[in-house]
N, C-alpha and C positions, 0 to 999 in steps of 0.2 A: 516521569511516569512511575506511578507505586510498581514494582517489581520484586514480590519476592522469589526467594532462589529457583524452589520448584517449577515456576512459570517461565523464569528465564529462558531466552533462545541465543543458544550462540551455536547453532550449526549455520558457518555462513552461506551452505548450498542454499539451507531452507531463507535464509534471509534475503536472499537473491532473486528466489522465485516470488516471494511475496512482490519484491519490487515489479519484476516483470512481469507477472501475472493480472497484480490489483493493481497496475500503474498512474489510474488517478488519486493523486496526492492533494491533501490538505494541505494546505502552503500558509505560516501562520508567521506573523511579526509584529512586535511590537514598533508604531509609529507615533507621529505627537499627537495625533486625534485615538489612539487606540488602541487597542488588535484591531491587525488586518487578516481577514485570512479567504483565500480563493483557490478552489478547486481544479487543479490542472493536470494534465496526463504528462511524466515526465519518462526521460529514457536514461539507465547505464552507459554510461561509455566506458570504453575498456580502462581507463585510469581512475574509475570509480565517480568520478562527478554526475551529475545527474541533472540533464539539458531539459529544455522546453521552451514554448513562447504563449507570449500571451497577445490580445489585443492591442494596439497602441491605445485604443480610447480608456483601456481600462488602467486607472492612476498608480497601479502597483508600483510600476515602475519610475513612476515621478516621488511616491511616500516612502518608499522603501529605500536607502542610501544601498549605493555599491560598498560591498564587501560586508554589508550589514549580516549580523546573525538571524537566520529563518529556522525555523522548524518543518518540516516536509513529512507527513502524515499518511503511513501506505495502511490500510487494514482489507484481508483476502477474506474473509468468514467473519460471522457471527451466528450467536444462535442461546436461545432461551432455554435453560436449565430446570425442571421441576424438581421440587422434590418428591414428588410423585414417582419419577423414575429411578428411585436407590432402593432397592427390597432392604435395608435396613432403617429404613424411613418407619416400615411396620412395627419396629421392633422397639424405638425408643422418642420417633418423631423428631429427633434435633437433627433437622436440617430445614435449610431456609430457601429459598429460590437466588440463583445467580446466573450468570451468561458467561459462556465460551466466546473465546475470541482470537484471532492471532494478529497481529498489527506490528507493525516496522515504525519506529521513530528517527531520522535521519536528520541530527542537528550540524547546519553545516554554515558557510558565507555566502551572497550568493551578487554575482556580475552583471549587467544588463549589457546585454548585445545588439548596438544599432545596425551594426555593417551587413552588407545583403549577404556578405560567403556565411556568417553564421548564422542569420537568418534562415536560410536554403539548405545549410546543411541540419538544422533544428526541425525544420520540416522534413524532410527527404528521408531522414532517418527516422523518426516518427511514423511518417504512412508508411513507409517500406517495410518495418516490425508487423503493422495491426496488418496494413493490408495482406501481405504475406499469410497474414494467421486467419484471417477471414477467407480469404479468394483465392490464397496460393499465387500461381503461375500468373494470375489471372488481373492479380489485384491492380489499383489505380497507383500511377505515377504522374509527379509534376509535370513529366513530357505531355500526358493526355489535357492535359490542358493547355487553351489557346497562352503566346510565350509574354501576350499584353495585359492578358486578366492573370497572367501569375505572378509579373511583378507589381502588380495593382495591389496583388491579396499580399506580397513580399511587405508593400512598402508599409499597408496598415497592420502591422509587429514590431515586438519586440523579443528577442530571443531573448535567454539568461542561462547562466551555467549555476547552481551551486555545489561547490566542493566540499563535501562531509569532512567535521572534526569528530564527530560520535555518534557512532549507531547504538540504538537501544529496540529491543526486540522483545516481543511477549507472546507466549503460545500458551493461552490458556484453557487448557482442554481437561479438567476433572483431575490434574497427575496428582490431588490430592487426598481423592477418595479410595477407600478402600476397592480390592479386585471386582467385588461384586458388584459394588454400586459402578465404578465406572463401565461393566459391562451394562449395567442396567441403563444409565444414559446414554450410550451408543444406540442401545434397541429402543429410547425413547425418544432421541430425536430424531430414530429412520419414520419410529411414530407418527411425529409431528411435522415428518416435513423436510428436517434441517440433514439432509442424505450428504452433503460435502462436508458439514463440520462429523456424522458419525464418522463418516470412510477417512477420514485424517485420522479422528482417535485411531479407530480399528488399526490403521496399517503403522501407527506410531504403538501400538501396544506391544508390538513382536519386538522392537529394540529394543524398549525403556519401557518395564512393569510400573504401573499406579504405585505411589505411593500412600504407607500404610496410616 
């Protein structure tokens, strides 16, 4: 990933919530027909791996070898830049349109899990997270389901764990325009719409001033 310094994210709090927040991941590898890449929700476990399952009909797991190098792809915002919005745009017009973004790169190996305890626990831990954040108290558990349709839905998965060798992070939010203008893209893209990528700048402004 192009990364220059100003963009770089190494707060691992922030790098943590992207994961959990925007948890479907772009899951990307090179195979003998190709890139493969499919879109899966995965979860943290406390030693940092990052579990999920896929369908069994679907071949990931047949093209992609165990312990094979993946790339894991989290991105929480995006959002369209004018240059319309820098009041120094009046002054000399050299500025061009670009896009804000902040995105997590998790390159790591990744395991295929047949066995039903980590099948079960890939799921369990999965809905337990979303449903919890949806319904609370309320949310769905694998108990609510009859105990013959859930190892029916058990058997057609596969689980996988992959284990990160390098995290690469980018939070791309303006830190390169002058004060003015990065105020002036906050109040432009509450403008337009893009109200989560302003309220990030905005509450990222008070630790870490734009760069000049």
């Amino acid at each position: 990933m192009y990364l220059p310094e100003h963009f770089a994210e190494t707060d691992t709090a922030r790098i943590a919530e992207v994961i959990a927040t925007a948890p479907l991941a772009c899951i990307v590898a090179q195979t003998d027909s190709g890139l493969l890449a499919n879109h899966i929700p995965l979860l943290t476990k406390p030693d940092g791996s990052l579990i999920g399952h896929i369908a069994k009909a679907n071949d990931m797991h047949q093209t992609i070898a165990d312990g094979q190098d993946v790339l894991a792809i989290f991105t929480s915002m995006e959002a369209y830049v004018s240059p319309n919005f820098y009041p120094s745009k009046q002054e000399h017009h050299r500025h061009v349109p670009t896009w804000n973004y902040i995105t997590v790169h998790v390159h790591g190996t990744i395991r295929f899990q047949h066995d039903r305890q980590a099948k079960h626990a890939a799921v369990g831990l999965l809905t337990r997270v979303h449903e919890r954040r949806v319904n609370g108290d309320s949310g769905w558990k694998m108990g609510d389901a009859p105990a013959d349709y859930m190892a029916e839905m058990l058997e057609n998965i596969v689980a996988f764990r992959i284990t990160p060798t390098r995290i690469e992070a980018k939070s791309k939010l303006s830190q390169n325009r002058e004060a003015r203008d990065y105020d002036g893209a906050i109040k432009g893209l509450h403008a337009s719409g893009a109200h989560r990528m302003a309220d990030e700048m905005t509450q990222r402004v008070a630790s870490s001033a734009p760069r000049e």
